[in-house]
SEVOBA-63159 format. One record per residue (C-alpha): residue number from 1; chain; x, y, z. Coordinates in nm, 2 decimals, decimal comma, padded with zeros to 4 digits, always signed. Last residue first. Layout:
N
{NUM "A" {X Y Z}},
...
***
This chain:
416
{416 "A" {+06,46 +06,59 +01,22}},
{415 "A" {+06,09 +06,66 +01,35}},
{414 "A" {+06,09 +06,95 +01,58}},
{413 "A" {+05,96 +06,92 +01,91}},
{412 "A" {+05,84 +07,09 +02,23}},
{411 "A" {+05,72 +06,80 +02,49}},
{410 "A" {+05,46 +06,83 +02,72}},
{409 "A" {+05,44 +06,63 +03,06}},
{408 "A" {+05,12 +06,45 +03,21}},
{407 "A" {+05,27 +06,24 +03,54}},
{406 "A" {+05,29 +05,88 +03,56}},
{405 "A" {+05,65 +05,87 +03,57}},
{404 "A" {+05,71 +06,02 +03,26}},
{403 "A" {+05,37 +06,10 +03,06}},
{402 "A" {+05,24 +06,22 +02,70}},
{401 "A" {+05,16 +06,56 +02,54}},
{400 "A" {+05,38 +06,62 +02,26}},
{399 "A" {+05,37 +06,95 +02,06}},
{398 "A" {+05,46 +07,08 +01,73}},
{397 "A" {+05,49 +07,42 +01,72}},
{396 "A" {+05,36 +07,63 +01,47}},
{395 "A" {+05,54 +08,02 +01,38}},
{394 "A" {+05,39 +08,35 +01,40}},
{393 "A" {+05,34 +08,60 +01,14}},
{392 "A" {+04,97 +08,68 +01,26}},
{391 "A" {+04,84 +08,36 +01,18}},
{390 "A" {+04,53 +08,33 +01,43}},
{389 "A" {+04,58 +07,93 +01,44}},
{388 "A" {+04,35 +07,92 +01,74}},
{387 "A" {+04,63 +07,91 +02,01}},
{386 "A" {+04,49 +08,04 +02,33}},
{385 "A" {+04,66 +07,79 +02,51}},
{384 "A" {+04,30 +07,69 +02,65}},
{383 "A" {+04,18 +07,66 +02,34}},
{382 "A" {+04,45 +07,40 +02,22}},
{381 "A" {+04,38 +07,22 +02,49}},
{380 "A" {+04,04 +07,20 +02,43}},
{379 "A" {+04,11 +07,07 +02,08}},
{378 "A" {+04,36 +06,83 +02,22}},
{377 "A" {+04,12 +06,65 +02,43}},
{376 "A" {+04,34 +06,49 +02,71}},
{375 "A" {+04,36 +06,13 +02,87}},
{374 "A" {+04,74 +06,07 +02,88}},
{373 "A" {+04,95 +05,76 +02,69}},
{372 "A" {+04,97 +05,92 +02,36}},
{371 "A" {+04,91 +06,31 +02,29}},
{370 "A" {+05,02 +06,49 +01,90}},
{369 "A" {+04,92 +06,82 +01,91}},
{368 "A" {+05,00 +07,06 +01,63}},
{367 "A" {+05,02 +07,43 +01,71}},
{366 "A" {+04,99 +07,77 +01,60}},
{365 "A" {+05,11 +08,09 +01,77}},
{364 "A" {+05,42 +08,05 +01,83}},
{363 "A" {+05,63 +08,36 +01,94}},
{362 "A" {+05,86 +08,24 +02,18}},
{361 "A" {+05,73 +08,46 +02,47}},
{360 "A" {+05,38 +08,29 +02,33}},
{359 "A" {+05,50 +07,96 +02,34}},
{358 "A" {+05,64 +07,95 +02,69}},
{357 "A" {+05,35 +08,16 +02,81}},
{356 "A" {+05,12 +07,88 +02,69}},
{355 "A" {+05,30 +07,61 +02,82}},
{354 "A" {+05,32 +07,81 +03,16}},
{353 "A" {+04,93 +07,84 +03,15}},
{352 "A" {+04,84 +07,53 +03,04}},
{351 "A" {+05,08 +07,32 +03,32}},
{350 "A" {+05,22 +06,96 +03,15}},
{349 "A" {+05,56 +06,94 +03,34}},
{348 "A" {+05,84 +07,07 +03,13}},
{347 "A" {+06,01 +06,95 +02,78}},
{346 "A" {+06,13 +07,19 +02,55}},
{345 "A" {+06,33 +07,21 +02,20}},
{344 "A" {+06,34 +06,86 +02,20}},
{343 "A" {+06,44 +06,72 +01,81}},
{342 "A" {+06,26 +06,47 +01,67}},
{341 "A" {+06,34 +06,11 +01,51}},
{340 "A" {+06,04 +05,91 +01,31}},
{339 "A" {+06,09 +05,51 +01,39}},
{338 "A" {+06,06 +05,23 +01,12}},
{337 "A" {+06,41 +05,31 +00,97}},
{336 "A" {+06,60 +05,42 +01,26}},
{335 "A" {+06,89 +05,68 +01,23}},
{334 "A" {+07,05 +05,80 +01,54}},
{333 "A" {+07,04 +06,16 +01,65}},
{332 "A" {+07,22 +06,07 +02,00}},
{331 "A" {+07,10 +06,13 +02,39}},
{330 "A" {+06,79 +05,96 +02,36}},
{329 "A" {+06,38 +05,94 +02,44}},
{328 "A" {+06,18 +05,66 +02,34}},
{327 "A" {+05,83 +05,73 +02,28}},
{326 "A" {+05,60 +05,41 +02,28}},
{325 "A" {+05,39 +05,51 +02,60}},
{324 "A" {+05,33 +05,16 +02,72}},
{323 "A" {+05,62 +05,23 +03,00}},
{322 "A" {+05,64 +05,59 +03,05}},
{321 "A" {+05,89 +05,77 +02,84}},
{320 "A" {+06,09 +05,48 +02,74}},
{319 "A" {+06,44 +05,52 +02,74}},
{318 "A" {+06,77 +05,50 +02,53}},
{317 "A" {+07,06 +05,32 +02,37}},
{316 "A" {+06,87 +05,45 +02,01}},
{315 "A" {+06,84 +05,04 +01,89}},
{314 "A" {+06,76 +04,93 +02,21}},
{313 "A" {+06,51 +05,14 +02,32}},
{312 "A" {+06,35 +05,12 +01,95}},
{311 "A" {+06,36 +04,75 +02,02}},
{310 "A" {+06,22 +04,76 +02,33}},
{309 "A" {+05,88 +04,92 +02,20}},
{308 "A" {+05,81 +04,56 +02,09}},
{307 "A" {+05,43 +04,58 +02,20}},
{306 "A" {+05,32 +04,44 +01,87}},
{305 "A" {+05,06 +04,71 +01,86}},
{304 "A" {+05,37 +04,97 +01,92}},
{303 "A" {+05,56 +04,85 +01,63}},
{302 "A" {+05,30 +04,84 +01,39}},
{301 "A" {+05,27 +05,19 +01,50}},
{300 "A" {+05,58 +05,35 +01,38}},
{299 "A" {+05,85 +05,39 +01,66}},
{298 "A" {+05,86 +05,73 +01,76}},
{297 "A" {+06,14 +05,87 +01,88}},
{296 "A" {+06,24 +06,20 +02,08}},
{295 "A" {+06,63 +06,35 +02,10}},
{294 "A" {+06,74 +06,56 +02,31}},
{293 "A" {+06,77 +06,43 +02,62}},
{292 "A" {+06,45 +06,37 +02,86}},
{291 "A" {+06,58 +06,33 +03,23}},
{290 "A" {+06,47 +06,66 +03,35}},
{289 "A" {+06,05 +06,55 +03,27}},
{288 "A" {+06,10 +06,28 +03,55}},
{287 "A" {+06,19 +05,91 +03,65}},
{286 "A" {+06,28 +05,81 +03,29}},
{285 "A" {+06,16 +05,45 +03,19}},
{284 "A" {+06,39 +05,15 +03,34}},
{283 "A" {+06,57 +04,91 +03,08}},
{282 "A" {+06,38 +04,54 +03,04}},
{281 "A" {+06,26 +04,60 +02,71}},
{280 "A" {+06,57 +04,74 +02,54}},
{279 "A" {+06,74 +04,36 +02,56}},
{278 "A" {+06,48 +04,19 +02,43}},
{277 "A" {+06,32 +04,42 +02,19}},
{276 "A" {+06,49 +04,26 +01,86}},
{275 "A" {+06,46 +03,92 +02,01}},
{274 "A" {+06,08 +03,99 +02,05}},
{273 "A" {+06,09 +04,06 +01,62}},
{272 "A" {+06,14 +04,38 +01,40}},
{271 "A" {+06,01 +04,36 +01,01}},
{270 "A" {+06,16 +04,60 +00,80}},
{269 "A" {+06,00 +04,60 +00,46}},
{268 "A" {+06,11 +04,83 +00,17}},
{267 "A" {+06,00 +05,03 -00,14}},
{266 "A" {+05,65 +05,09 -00,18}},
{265 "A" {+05,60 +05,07 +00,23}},
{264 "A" {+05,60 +04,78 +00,48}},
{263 "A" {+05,69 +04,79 +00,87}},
{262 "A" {+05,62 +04,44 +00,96}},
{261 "A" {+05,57 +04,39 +01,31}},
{260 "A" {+05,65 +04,06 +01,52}},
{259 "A" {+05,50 +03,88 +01,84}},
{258 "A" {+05,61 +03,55 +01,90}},
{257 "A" {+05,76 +03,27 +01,68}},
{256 "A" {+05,96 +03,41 +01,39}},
{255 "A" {+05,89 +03,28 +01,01}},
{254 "A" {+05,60 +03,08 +01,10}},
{253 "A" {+05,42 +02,94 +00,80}},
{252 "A" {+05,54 +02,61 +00,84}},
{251 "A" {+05,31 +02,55 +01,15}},
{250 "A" {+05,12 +02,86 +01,24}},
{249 "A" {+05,07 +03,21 +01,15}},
{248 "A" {+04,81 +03,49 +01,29}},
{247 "A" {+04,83 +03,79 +01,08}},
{246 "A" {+04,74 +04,12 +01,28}},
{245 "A" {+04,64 +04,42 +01,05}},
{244 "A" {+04,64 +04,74 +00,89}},
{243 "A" {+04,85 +04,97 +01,11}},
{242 "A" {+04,91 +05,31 +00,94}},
{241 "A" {+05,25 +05,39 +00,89}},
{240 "A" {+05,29 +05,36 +00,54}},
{239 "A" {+05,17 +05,08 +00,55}},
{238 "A" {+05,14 +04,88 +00,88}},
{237 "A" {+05,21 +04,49 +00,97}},
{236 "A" {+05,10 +04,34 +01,31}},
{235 "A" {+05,23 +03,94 +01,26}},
{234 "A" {+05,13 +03,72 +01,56}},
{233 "A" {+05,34 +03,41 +01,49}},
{232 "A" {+05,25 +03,09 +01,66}},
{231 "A" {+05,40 +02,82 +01,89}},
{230 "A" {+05,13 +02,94 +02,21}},
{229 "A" {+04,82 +03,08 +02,06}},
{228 "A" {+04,79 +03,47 +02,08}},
{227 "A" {+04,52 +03,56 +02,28}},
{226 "A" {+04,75 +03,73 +02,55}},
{225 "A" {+04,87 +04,01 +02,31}},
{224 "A" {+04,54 +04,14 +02,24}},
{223 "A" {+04,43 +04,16 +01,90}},
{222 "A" {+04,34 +04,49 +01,79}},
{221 "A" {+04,54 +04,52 +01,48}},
{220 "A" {+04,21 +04,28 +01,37}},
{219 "A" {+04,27 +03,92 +01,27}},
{218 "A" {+04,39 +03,80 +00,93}},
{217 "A" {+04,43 +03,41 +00,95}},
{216 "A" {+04,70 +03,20 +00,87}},
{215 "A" {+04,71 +02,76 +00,85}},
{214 "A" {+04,94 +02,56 +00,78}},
{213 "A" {+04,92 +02,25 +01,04}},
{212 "A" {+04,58 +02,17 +00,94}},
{211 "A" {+04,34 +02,02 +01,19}},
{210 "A" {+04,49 +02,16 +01,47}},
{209 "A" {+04,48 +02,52 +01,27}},
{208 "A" {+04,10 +02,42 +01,16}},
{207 "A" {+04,00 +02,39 +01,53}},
{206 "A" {+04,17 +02,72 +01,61}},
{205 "A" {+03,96 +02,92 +01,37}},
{204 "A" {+03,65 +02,77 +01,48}},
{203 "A" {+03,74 +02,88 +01,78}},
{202 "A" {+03,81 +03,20 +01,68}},
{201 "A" {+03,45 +03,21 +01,51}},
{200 "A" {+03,41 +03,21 +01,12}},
{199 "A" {+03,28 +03,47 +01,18}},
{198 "A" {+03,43 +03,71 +01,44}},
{197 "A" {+03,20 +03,83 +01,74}},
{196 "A" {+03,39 +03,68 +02,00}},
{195 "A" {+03,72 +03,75 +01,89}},
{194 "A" {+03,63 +04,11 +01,93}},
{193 "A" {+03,68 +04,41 +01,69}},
{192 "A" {+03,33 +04,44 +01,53}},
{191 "A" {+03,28 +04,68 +01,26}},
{190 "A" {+02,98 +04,83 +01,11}},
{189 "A" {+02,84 +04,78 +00,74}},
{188 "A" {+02,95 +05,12 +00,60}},
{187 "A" {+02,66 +05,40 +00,57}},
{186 "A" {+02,89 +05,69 +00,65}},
{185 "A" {+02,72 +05,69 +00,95}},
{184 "A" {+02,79 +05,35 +01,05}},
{183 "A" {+02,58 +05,06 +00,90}},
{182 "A" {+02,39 +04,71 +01,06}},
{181 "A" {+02,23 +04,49 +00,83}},
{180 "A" {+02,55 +04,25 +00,85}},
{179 "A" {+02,78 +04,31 +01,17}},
{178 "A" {+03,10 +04,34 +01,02}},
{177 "A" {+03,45 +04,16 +01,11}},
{176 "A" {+03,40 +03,88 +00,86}},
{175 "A" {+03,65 +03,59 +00,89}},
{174 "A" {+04,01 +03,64 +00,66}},
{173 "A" {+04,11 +03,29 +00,69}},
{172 "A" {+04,42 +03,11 +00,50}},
{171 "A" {+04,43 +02,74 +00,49}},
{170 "A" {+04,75 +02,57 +00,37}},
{169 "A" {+04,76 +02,21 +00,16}},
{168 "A" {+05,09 +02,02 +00,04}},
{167 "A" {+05,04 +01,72 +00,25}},
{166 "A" {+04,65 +01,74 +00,30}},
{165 "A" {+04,61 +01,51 -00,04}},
{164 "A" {+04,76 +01,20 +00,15}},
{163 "A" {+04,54 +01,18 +00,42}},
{162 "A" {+04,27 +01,46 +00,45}},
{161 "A" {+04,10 +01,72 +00,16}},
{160 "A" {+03,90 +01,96 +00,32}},
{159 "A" {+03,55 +01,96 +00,38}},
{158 "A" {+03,38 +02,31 +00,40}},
{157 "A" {+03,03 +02,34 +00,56}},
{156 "A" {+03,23 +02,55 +00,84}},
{155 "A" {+03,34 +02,78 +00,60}},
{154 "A" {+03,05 +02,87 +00,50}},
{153 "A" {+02,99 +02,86 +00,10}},
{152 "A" {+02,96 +03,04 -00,24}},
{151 "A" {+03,27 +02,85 -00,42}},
{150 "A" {+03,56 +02,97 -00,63}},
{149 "A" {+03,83 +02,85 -00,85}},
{148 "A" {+04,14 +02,93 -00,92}},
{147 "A" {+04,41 +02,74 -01,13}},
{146 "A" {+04,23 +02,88 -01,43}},
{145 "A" {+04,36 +03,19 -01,34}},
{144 "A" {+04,23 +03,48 -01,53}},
{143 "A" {+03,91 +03,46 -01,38}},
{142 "A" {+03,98 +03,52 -01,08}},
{141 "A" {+03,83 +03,89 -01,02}},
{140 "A" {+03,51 +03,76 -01,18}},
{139 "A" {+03,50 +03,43 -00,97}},
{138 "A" {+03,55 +03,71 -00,65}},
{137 "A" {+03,26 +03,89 -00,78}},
{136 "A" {+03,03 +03,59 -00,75}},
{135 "A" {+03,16 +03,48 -00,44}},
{134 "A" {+03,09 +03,86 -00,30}},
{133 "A" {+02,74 +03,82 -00,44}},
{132 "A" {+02,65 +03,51 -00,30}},
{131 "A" {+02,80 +03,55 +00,04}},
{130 "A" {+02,86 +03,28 +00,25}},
{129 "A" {+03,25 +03,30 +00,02}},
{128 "A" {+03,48 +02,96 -00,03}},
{127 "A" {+03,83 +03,03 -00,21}},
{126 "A" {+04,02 +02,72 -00,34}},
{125 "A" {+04,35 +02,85 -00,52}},
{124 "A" {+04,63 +02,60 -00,65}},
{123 "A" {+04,92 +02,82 -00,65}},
{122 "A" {+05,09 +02,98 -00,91}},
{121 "A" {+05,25 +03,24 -00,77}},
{120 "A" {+04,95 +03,49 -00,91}},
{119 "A" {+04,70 +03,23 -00,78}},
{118 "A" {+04,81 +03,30 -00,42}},
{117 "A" {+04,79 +03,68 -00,45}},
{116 "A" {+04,44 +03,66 -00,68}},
{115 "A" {+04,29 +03,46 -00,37}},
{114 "A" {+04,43 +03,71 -00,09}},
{113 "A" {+04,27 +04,01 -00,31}},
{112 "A" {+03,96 +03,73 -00,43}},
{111 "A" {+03,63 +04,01 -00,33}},
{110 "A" {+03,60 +03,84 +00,03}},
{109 "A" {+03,81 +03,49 +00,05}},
{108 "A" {+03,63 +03,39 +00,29}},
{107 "A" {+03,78 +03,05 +00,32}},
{106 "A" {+04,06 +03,09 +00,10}},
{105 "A" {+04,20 +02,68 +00,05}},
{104 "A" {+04,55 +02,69 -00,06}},
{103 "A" {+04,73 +02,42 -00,25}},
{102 "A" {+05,05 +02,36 -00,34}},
{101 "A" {+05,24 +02,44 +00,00}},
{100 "A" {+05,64 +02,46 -00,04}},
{99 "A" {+05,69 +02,70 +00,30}},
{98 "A" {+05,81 +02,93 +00,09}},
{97 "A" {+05,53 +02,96 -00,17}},
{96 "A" {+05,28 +02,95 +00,15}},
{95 "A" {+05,47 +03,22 +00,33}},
{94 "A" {+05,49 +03,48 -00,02}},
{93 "A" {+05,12 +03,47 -00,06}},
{92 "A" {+05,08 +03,67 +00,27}},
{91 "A" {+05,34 +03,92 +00,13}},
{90 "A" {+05,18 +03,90 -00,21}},
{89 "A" {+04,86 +04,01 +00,02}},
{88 "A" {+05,03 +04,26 +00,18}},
{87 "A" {+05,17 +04,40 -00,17}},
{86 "A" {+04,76 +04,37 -00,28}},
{85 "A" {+04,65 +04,56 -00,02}},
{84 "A" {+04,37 +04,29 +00,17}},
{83 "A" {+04,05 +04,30 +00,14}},
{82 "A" {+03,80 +04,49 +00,43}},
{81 "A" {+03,71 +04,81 +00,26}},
{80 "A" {+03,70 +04,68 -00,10}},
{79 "A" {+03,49 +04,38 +00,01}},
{78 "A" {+03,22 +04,62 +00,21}},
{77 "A" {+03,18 +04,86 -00,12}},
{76 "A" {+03,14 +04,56 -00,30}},
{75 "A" {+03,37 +04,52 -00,60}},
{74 "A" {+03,43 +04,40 -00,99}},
{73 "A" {+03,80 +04,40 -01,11}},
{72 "A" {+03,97 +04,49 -01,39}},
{71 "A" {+04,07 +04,87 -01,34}},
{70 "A" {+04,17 +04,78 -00,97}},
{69 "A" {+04,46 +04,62 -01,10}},
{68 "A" {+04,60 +04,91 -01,21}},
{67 "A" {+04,68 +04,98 -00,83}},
{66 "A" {+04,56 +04,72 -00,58}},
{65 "A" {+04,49 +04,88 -00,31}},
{64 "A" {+04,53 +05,28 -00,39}},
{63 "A" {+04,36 +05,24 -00,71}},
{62 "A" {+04,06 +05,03 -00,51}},
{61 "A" {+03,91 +05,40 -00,45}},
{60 "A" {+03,88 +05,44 -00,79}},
{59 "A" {+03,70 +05,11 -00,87}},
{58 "A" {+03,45 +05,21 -00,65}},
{57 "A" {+03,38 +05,52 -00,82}},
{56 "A" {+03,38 +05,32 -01,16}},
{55 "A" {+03,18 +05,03 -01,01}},
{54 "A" {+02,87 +05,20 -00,90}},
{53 "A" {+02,89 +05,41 -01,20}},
{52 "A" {+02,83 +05,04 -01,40}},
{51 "A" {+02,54 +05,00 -01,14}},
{50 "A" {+02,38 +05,28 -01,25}},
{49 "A" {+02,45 +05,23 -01,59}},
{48 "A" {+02,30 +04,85 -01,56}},
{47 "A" {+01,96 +05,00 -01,38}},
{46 "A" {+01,93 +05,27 -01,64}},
{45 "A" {+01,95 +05,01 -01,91}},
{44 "A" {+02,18 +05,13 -02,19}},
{43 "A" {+02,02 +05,31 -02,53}},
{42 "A" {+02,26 +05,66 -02,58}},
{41 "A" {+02,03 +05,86 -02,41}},
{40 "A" {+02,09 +05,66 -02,07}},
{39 "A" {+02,46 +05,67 -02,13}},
{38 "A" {+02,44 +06,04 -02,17}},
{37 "A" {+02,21 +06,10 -01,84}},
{36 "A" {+02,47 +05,88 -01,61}},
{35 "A" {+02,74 +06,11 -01,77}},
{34 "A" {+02,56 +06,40 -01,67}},
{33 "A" {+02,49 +06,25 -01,32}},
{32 "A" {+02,85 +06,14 -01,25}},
{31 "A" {+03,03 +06,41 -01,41}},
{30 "A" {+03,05 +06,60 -01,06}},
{29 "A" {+03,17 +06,28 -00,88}},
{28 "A" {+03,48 +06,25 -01,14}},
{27 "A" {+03,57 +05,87 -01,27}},
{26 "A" {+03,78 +05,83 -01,48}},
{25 "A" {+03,60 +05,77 -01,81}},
{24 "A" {+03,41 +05,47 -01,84}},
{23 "A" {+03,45 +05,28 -02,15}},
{22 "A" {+03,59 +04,93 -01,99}},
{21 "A" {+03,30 +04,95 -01,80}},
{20 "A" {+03,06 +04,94 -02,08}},
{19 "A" {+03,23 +04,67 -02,25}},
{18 "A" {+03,22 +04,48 -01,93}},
{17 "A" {+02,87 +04,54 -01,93}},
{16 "A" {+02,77 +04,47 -02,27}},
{15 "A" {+02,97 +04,15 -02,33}},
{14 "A" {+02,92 +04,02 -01,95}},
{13 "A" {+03,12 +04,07 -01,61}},
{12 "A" {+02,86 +04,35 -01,55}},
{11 "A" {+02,55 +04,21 -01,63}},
{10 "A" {+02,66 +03,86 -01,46}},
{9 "A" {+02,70 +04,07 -01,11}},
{8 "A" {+02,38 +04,21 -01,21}},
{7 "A" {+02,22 +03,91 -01,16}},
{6 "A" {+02,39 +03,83 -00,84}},
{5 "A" {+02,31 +04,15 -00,68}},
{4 "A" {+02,44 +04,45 -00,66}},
{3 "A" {+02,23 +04,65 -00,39}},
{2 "A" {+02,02 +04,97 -00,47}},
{1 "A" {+02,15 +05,32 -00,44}},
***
């Protein structure tokens, strides 16, 4: 499959192309070719039907991103996987409304998810993309906003506005985590994960914060706890449980300083701060396997990233596992709603053979193996317990292999 470029890019967003969009079926992989064949027949350019495909499957992917939204946009395969979901970006949008900011300068603004946030709350949107393409797709995705406009540029070739005109102005950075040229196996552009490798650079990043007191970027959920500047807010958020991000906030875009997670879903946000986890995060761990009670929590992993594990201890009166482990045990089924609450059935020293003559006395034979905090393949383990999912009318066990007291225990649950 060749590579959109800027040309086509103009295809696309013009009379023929859009209109050829816009009459796409959903799209179904096994109708791809067919349907390919019929447009072809009917008259349109194989090189614009291919790339009008292009856009239909990627279009369907963006569903779970931006929801009908996706139906109107253009996209790269690399700026669908890195933008933003568009109720994190509102979210993101949300802290320069508040803070009374008129104008926002996106400096890699990617395919325009953060950009089409801020324009939809009618801010004044500057976004700045190195790459041609993607800037070019972003102007499509903006073009409903006359507010917005949209510039192919580095970010470190960008003047902002000083003096007077720098009153009302925020900066929001989302710097390129992929190593151009370079793909995984699935053919993505590959990932990089350190501050070092970022672009724009961290650095470069903090100069721009000095310069302009409202600035945010979007960092990886990777960020360690110790590069977070002094005065900030280090935001990890998760959706539905998977964790997406870490926001860096300064100035009047701090809601909480210190580490934070935001615990986001369709319907509600809890967002749990350092104060939340002060008074948990100083309570012992257990000493051994006897001291687990008989109830097991697990905070969602936002939380954990954000290292605030001391809120879940202090909202269940309980105890850490093994400090950095994340499970709380306690002694009452409370209800916490960024945490999942199970039931022990067991909890004993990690040994494969007694484990697996517990669970065959008790007729399991089928399990699922969740392990945090121990070094362990779980598909061995699961070999060695013998249990291969051989479904002869037995039951699955959910199983927990962690650590108390620096020792490798497994847990029996039930979630509750």
């Amino acid at each position: 499959m060749r590579a959109m470029d800027a040309a086509m890019v103009a295809r696309l967003a013009g009379g023929e192309g859009w209109g050829l969009l816009q009459s796409l079926p959903p799209y179904d992989e096994h109708d791809a070719l067919p349907l390919q064949l019929r447009l072809r027949a009917a008259g349109f350019d194989a090189d614009l039907v291919a790339a009008a495909l292009t856009q239909a499957r990627l279009r369907a992917r963006a569903v779970d991103k931006f929801g009908a939204f996706a139906n109107a946009m253009l996209l790269t395969p690399d700026g669908l996987e890195q933008a933003t979901r568009l109720p994190i970006a509102a979210r993101h949008a949300h802290r320069y409304a508040a803070a009374g900011l008129g104008v926002v300068h996106d400096l890699g603004c990617g395919v325009g998810a953060d950009a089409m946030a801020f324009a939809g709350l009618e801010l004044e949107v500057h976004a700045v993309d190195a790459d041609e393409v993607t800037a070019k797709v972003a102007a499509v995705n903006l073009r409903h906003w006359p507010s917005a406009t949209v510039t192919c540029a580095r970010v470190e070739d960008v003047r902002l506005p000083s003096g007077a005109a720098a009153g009302r102005l925020g900066v929001w950075l989302d710097p390129a985590r992929r190593i151009s040229g370079v793909a995984d196996a699935r053919g993505r552009t590959r990932r990089v994960f350190s501050l070092e490798a970022i672009s724009p650079s961290w650095q470069q990043v903090l100069a721009l914060a000095e310069s302009v007191p409202a600035t945010g970027v979007k960092l990886s959920p990777g960020l360690s706890h110790g590069a977070v500047p002094r005065g900030c807010e280090a935001q990890w958020t998760s959706w539905k449980g998977e964790v997406l991000e870490c926001a860096v906030w300064w100035g009047p875009l701090v809601t909480t300083t210190g580490r934070t997670a935001a615990v986001c879903s369709d319907t509600e946000t809890h967002v749990v701060t350092e104060a939340d986890a002060a008074s948990g995060a100083g309570r012992p761990a257990l000493r051994s396997v006897s001291d687990v009670g008989p109830w097991l929590f697990e905070p969602d992993r936002a939380v954990i990233r954000a290292g605030l594990t001391g809120a879940l201890v202090a909202a269940v009166d309980g105890a850490e596992l093994d400090a950095g482990v994340g499970y709380v045990s306690g002694h009452t089924a409370s209800e916490v709603p960024w945490a999942r609450r199970f039931r022990v059935v067991e909890a004993m020293p990690l040994s494969t053979k007694s484990l697996a003559r517990w669970l065959r006395d008790r007729g399991y034979d089928r399990v699922t193996i969740k392990k945090r905090g121990v070094t362990l393949d779980a598909d061995l383990l699961r070999r060695q317990l013998k249990m291969t999912g051989r479904g002869k009318g037995g039951t699955e066990a959910t199983l927990v292999v962690t650590r108390i007291a620096g020792t490798q225990v497994a847990l029996v649950v039930t979630p509750a």
